[in-house]
Structure formats: structure tokens, C-alpha cells
KEPAVO-105513 format. One record per residue (C-alpha): residue in one letter; x, y, z; residue number from 1. Coordinates in steps of 0.05 Angstrom, whole numbers, plus 5000, padded with zeros to 4 digits. Each point is the difference from the previous one (the first is absolute). Last residue first. Layout:
% KEPAVO-105513
[A; [X; Y; Z]; NUM]
...
END
This chain:
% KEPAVO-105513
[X; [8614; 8233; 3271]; 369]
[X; [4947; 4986; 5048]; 368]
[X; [4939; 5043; 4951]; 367]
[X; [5035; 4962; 4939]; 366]
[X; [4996; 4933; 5032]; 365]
[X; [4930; 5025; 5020]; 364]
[X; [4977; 5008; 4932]; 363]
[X; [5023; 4942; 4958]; 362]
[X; [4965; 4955; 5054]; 361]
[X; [4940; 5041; 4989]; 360]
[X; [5003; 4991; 4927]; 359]
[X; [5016; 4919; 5011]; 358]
[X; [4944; 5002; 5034]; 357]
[X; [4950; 5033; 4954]; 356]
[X; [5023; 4957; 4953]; 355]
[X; [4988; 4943; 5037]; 354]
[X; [4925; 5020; 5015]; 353]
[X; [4986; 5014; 4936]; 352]
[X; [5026; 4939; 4979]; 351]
[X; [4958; 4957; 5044]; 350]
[X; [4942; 4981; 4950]; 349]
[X; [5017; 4917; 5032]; 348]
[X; [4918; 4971; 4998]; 347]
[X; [5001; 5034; 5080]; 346]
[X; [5012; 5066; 4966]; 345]
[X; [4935; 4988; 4952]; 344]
[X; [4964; 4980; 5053]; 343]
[X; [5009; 5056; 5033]; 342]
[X; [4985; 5045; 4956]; 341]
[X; [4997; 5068; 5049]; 340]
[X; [5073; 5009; 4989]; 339]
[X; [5057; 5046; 5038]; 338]
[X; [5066; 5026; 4998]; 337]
[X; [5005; 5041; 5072]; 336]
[X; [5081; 4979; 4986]; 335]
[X; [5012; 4975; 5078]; 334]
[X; [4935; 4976; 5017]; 333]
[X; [4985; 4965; 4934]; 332]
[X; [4920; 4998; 4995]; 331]
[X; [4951; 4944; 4976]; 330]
[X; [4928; 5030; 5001]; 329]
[X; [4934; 4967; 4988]; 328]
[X; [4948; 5030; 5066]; 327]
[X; [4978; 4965; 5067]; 326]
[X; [5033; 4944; 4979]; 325]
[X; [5048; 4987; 4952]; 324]
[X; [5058; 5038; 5035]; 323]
[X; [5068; 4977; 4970]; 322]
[X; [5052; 5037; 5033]; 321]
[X; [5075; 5014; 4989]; 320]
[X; [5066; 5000; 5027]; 319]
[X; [4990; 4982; 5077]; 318]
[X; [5072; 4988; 5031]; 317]
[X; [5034; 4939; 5016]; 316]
[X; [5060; 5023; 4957]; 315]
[X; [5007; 5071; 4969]; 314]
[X; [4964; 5060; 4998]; 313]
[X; [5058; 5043; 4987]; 312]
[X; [5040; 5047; 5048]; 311]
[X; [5017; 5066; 4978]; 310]
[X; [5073; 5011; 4990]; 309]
[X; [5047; 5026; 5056]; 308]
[X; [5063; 4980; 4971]; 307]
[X; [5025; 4946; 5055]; 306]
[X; [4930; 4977; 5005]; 305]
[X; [4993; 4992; 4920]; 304]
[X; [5070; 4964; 5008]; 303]
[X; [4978; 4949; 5046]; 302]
[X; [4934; 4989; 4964]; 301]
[X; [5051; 4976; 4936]; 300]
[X; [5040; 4963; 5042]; 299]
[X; [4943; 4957; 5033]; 298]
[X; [4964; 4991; 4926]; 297]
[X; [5068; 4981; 4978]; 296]
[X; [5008; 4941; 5047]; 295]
[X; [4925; 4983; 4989]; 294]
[X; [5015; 4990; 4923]; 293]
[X; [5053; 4966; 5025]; 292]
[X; [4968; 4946; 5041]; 291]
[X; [4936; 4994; 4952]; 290]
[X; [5062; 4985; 4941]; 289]
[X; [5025; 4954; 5044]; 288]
[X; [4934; 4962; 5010]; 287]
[X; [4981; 4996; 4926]; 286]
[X; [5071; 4970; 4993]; 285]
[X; [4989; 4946; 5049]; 284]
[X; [4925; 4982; 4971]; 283]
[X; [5029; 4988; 4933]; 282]
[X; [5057; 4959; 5039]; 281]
[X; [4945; 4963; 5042]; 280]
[X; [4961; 4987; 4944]; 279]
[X; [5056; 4969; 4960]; 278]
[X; [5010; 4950; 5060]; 277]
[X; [4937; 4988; 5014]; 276]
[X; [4980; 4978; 4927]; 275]
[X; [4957; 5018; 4946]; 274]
[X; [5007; 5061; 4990]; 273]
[X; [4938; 5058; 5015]; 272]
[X; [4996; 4994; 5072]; 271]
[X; [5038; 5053; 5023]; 270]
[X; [5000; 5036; 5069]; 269]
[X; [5022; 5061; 5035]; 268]
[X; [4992; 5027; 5070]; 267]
[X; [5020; 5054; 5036]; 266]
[X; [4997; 4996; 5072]; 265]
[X; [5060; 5047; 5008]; 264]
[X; [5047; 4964; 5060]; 263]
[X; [4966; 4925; 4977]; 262]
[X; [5009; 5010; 4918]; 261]
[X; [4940; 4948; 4986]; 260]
[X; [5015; 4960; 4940]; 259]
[X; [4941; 4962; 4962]; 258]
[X; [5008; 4945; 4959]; 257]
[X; [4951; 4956; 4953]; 256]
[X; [5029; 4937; 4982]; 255]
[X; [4956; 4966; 5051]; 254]
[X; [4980; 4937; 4948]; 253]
[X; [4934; 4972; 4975]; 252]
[X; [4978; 5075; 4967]; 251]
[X; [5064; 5008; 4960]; 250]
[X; [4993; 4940; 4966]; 249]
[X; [4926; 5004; 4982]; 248]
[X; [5010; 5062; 4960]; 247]
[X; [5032; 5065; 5016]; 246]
[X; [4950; 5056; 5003]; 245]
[X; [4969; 5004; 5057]; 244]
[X; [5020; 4982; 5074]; 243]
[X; [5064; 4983; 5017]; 242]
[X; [5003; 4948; 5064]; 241]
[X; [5041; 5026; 5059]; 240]
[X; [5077; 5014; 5026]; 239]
[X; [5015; 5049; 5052]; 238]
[X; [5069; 5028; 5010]; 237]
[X; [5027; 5034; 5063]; 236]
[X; [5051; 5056; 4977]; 235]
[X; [5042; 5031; 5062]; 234]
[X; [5053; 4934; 4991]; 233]
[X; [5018; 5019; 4933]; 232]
[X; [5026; 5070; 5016]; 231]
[X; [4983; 5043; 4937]; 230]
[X; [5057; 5036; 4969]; 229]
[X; [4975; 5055; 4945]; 228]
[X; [5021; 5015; 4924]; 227]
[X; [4929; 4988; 4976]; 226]
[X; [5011; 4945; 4938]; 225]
[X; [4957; 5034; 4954]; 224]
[X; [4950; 5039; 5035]; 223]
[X; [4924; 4999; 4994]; 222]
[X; [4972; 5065; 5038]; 221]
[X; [4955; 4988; 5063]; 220]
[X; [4925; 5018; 5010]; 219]
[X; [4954; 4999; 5066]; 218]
[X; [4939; 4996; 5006]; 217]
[X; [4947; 5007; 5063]; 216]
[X; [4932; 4978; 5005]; 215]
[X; [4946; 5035; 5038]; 214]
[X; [4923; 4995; 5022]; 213]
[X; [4948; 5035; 5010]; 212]
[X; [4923; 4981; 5009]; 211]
[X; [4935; 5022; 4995]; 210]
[X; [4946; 4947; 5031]; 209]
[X; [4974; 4954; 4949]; 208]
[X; [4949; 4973; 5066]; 207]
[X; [5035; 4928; 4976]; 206]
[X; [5067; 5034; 4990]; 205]
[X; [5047; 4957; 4947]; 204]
[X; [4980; 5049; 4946]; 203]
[X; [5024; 5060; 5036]; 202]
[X; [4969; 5060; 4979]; 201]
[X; [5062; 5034; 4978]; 200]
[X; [5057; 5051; 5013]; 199]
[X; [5076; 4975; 4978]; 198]
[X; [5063; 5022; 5027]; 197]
[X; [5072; 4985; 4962]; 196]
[X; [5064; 5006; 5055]; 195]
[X; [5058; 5021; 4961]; 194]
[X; [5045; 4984; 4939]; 193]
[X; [4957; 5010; 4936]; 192]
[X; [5032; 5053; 4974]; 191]
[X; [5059; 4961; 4996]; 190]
[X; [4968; 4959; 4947]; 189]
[X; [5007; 5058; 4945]; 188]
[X; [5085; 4997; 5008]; 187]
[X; [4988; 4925; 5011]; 186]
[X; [4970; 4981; 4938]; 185]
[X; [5044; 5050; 4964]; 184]
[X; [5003; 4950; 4940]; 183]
[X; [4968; 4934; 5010]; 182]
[X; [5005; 4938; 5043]; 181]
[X; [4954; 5005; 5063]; 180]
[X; [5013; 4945; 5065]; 179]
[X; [4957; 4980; 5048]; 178]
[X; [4989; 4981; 5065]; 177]
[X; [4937; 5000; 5034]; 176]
[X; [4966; 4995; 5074]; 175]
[X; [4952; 4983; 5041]; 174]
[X; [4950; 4985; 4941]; 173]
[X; [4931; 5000; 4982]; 172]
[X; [4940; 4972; 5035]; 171]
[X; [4997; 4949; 5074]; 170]
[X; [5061; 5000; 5024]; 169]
[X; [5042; 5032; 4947]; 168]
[X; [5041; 4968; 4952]; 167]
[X; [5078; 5015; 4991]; 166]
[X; [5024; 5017; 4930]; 165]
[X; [5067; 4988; 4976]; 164]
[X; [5041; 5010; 4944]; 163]
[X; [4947; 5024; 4957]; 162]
[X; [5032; 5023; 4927]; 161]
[X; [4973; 5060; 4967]; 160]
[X; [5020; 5022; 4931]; 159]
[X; [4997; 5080; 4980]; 158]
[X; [4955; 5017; 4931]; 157]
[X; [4980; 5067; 5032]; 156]
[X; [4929; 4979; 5007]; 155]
[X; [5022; 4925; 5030]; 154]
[X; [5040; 5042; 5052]; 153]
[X; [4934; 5041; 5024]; 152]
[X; [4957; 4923; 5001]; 151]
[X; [5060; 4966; 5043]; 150]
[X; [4995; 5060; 5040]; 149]
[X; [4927; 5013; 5014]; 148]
[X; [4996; 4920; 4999]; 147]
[X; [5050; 5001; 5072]; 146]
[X; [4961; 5058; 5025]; 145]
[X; [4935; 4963; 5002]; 144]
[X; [5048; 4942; 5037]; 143]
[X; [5013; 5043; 5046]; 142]
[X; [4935; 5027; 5015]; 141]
[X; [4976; 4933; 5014]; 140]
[X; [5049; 4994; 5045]; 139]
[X; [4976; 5066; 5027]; 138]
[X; [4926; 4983; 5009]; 137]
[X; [5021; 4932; 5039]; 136]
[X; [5029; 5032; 5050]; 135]
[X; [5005; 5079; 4996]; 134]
[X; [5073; 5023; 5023]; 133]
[X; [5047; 4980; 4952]; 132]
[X; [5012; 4950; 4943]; 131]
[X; [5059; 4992; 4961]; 130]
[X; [5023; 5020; 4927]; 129]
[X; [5075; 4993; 4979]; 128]
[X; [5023; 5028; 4936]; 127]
[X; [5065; 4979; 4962]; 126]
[X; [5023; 5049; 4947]; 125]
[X; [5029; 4995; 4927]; 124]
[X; [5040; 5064; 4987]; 123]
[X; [5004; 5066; 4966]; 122]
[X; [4994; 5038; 5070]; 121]
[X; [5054; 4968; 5037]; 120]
[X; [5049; 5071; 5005]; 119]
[X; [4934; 5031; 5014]; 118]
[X; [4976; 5066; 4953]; 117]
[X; [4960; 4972; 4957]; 116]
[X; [4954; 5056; 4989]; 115]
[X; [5033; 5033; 4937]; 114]
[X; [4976; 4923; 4966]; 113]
[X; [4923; 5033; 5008]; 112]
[X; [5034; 5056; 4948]; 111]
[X; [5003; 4951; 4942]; 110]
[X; [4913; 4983; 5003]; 109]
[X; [4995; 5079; 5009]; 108]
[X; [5051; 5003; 4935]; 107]
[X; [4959; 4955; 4956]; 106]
[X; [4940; 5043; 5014]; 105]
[X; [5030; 5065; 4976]; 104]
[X; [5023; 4962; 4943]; 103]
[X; [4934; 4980; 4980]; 102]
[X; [4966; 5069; 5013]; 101]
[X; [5064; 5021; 4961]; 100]
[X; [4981; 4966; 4935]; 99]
[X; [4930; 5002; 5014]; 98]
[X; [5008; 5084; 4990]; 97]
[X; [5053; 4985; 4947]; 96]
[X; [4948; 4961; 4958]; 95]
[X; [4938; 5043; 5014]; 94]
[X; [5046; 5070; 4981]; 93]
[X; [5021; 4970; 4935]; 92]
[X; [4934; 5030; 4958]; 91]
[X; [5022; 5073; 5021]; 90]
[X; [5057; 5001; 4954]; 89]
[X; [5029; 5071; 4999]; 88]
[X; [5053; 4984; 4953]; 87]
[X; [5063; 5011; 5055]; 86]
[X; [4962; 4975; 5054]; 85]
[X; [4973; 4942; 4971]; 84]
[X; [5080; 4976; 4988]; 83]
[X; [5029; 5026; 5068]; 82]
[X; [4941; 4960; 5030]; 81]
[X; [5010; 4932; 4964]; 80]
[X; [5075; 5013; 5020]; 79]
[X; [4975; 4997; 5070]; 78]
[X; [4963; 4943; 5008]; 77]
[X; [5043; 4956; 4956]; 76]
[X; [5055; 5023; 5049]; 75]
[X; [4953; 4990; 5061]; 74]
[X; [4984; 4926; 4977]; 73]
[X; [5083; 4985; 4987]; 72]
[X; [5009; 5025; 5080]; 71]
[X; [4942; 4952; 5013]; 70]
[X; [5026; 4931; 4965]; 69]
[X; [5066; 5030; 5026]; 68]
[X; [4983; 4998; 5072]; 67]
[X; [4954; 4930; 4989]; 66]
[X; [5059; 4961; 4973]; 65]
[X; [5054; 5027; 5057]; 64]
[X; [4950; 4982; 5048]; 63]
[X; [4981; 4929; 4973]; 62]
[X; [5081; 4983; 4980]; 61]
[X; [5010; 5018; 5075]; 60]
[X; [4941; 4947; 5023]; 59]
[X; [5018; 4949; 4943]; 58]
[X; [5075; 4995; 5021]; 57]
[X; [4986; 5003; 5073]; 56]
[X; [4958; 4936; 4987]; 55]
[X; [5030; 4967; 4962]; 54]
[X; [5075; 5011; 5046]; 53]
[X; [4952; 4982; 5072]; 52]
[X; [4978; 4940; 4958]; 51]
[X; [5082; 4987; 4977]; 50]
[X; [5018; 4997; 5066]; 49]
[X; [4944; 4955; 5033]; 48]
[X; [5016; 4953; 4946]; 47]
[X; [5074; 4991; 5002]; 46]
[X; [5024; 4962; 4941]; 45]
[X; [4948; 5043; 4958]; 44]
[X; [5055; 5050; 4988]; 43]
[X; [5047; 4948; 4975]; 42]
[X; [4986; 5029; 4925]; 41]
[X; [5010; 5075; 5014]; 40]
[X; [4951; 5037; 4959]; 39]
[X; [4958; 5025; 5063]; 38]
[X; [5059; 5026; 5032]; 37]
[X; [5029; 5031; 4937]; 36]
[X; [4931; 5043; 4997]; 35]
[X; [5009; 5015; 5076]; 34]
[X; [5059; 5043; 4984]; 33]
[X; [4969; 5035; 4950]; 32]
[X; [4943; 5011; 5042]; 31]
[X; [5028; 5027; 5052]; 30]
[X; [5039; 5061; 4967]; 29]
[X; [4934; 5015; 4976]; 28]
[X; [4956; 4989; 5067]; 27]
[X; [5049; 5059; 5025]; 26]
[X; [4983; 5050; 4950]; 25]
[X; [4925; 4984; 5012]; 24]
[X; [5004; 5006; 5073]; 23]
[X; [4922; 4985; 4985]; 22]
[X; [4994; 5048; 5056]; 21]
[X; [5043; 5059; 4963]; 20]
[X; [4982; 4986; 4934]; 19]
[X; [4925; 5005; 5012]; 18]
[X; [5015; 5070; 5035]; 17]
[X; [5029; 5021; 4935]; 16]
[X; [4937; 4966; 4961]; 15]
[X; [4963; 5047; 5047]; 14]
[X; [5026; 5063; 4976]; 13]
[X; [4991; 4975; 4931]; 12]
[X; [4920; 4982; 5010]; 11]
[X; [4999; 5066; 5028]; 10]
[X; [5031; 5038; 4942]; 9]
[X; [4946; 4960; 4954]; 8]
[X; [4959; 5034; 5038]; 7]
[X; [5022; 5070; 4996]; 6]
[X; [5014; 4995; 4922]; 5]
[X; [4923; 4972; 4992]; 4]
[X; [4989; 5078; 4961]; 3]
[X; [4932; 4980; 4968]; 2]
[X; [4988; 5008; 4921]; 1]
END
């Protein structure tokens, strides 16, 4: 009969660490208290409020559910050893060897939660996508960028909703804005934030002349009511036609807003109710929470200066490259990550590239600390 003691060990060491991130002990305490939230009767009188209460309640409920789904797993695991050990049973090694392969496996899937680092990291996100340098090559590379991430968030069982998309000149798009529902959405979008440059025969080239182009994107947590004072008077407002989804209705009138913050040039829009007015507050509060995420972006680079950290790759820069031609190769310039599928990356297989972000992140706050 095998001696498993050591891994079994492991898979308890790790549990420990699981209890830690989780903030298991913490999520507890919470979810008793959110459990008389979600049984008040009024609760529905405010809708936004009792969402954001559903919704915490299921994701702390989920963490505490899968922690002792697991811990109970490793119990079973281990008293099955005790027991074979003590007779000598040879014939239970298979089951406690799948037993912790399973476990083991369970616990990589937990430890990707270790990543989330950012105070923001557990929420919705609003991504912009606008075309750079390259003409009519990059819009089109825009709007390839635009299905890589609707296609990634439809994998992970996240919602997309357009808010805006500007159409290129001749193929593809300007520009796009876009928001993700789902858990962590923008702790693994952040990766994303940068300059995106792609390598290609260009189909729009008569003599199909090798050409490069870039698109740059740019991601923003989803804040509830952003505690920040926007001067009126700095926001010019834009009104056009929605496009998509909507029906008849919303196509015939300029419901559709867009806000441009003058002194930042950020810009947020909303087209998805289905009037001007309701836009322009959806659009409003995207706006506000662009303003202070920015605010704490400034703070947070002012502190790494005043420490001495490393700087990051950050805004404007060049994150990663997608070279189709001479050779198949899409590489992350900060993380060395890299994928000869292309195609498959382009179809939204991104994770490995997140995750190898979120490890570098993890990293070099550690290396600056």
C-alpha cells in the first residue's frame, strides 16, 4: 500500500492558503449578514441595491460553498487512507490517487483568485478600443480585437453590452465601447490595457504588401456611484442614432449619448435605454467612474515614484504583438507569454495571457514593496 501522507499534506497546506485569499473567515461573518439582506421584503424597492445584494450574496455563498465542498473532499481523502493503511489495502490506492489528482486540480482553478490583487479586481469593466497608426488595416484590426473579446467573455460565461461603436472609413471600426459583466472581468481585462500590434499581409494592399498596424485599449472598473465632482460645463455631449439591438424605436430617434470629459478626453456613451435622458445618466456614471479610476491611477504612480518602484508598462505603450506574417507568433512583451495559434488567440484563448499578467503584476508589486 503507498504512503500518499505527503500529498495529502500538500493538498492541506494549500487549503490554508485557500482560506487566506478566499478571506474565508471574513466571507462568513458576511454572509450572515447578507442572508437577512436578501430576506428583507422591501429589498426589491430599490433595484440597483438589491442586484449588487444577489449578487454579493451568491458570489460569497459560491466561495464559502466550494472551500468546504473541498476541505470535506480531503477529509474523505484522508480517512480513506488512514483506513487502507492500517489493513494494508492496496486495491484503494486508484481511488485516493484520483481523489487528490482531483483536488489538486480544484485548488489551481482556487489559487487563480490569489491573483486579484486590485482593490477593483472582482468587478464589471468598461473597455475602450480605438484605432492607431495603420489606416484602414488598423480599424480593421480594431474591430478583430473587438470579436477576440466578445468571443473570450462568451467562454467564461461574461455578458457584453456595445455601447458604442464607431465605423471606419472604408472596413472596421474607429472605435468601441463596451462594457463586460462577470466576475473579475476587470481584474483579467487589465491585462489588456496597452497599445495591441498586429503583423499581416494586408488584405486591403493590391501588391499584398506586409503591413503593421496598431490599436490601442483601454479598460476602466465599474463603480457604484464614484464619489467624484465633475464640472458640468467641461463635459460636451453628443447625441446620435443607436445602432443594434433596440428595435425600430430606438433606431428613428438620437437617444444614443456620448459624453466627452473636455480637460481628460475620456469619453463614455450609452445607447442601450431608450431615451436621452436615461442614456445620458448611464453614460454620466460610466464617465465618473473613468474620472476616478484615472484619479487613482495618478495617485497610485505617484506613490511608486515616491518609493522607488519599477515602473510598469502602462498607457500608450506597446503590450503585445500579433505577427502573422513572416512566421505565427503572438507574444506579450512584458510577461514573454507566448502562442504560435493564432487563430486560436484571435477566436478569444486569452487566458494564458491574463494569467500570466496578473502573475507579473503580482510580481513587481512585491519586487517595489
Amino acid at each position: 500500500m503507498r504512503d500518499f501522507s505527503d500529498a495529502i499534506k500538500r493538498l492541506r497546506e494549500r487549503l490554508d492558503d485557500a482560506r487566506t485569499y478566499l478571506k474565508i473567515d471574513t466571507s462568513r461573518s458576511r454572509l450572515s449578514e447578507l442572508e437577512l439582506e436578501v430576506a428583507r421584503p422591501d429589498l426589491w424597492d430599490d433595484q440597483e441595491l438589491a442586484k449588487r445584494i444577489n449578487t454579493e450574496y451568491s458570489n460569497v455563498k459560491g466561495d464559502i460553498d466550494e472551500f468546504d465542498g473541498l476541505a470535506s473532499a480531503i477529509d474523505d481523502i484522508e480517512v480513506l487512507h488512514e483506513l487502507a493503511r492500517e489493513v494494508d489495502d492496496a486495491s484503494q490506492e486508484p481511488e485516493i490517487d484520483e481523489g487528490i489528482t482531483k483536488a489538486s486540480r480544484q485548488l489551481d482553478t482556487l489559487e487563480m483568485r490569489s491573483l486579484f490583487t486590485g482593490e477593483h479586481d472582482e468587478v464589471d469593466c468598461i473597455v475602450q478600443i480605438n484605432a492607431k497608426d495603420g489606416g484602414v488595416d488598423a480599424q480593421d484590426w480594431s474591430e478583430i480585437l473587438l470579436r477576440m473579446y466578445t468571443r473570450w467573455a462568451e467562454r467564461r460565461g461574461f455578458s457584453v453590452e456595445v455601447d458604442d461603436v464607431s465605423e471606419g472609413t472604408e472596413a472596421g471600426i474607429l472605435s468601441a465601447e463596451f462594457t463586460i459583466h462577470g466576475r473579475y472581468a476587470y481584474g483579467l481585462m487589465t491585462s489588456e490595457r496597452g497599445t495591441h500590434r498586429l503583423v499581416r499581409i494586408s488584405p486591403f494592399d493590391n501588391q499584398g504588401r506586409r503591413q503593421t498596424s496598431f490599436a490601442s485599449v483601454q479598460v476602466w472598473p465599474v463603480m457604484d456611484a464614484p464619489n467624484v465632482d465633475v464640472n458640468e460645463s467641461e463635459i460636451r455631449m453628443e447625441v446620435f442614432r443607436a445602432s443594434g439591438a433596440g428595435g425600430q424605436h430606438v433606431n428613428k430617434t438620437s437617444s444614443a449619448v456620448r459624453l466627452i470629459h473636455e480637460p481628460t478626453g475620456l469619453v463614455a456613451s450609452s445607447q442601450e435605454e431608450r431615451s436621452q435622458l436615461q442614456n445620458r445618466e448611464k453614460a454620466m456614471n460610466r464617465l465618473k467612474a473613468m474620472i476616478a479610476a484615472r484619479i487613482e491611477e495618478e495617485h497610485a504612480a505617484e506613490r511608486d515614484r515616491i518609493a522607488g518602484k519599477p515602473a510598469q508598462v502602462g498607457w500608450g505603450s506597446q503590450i503585445r504583438s500579433y505577427v502573422m506574417q513572416p512566421y505565427q507568433m503572438v507574444k506579450d512583451l512584458r510577461t514573454e507569454v507566448e502562442d504560435g495559434n493564432v487563430s486560436a488567440v484571435l477566436d478569444g484563448d486569452i487566458d494564458d495571457f491574463m494569467v500570466g499578467f496578473l502573475r507579473f503584476r503580482r510580481a513587481t508589486d512585491n519586487s517595489g514593496a
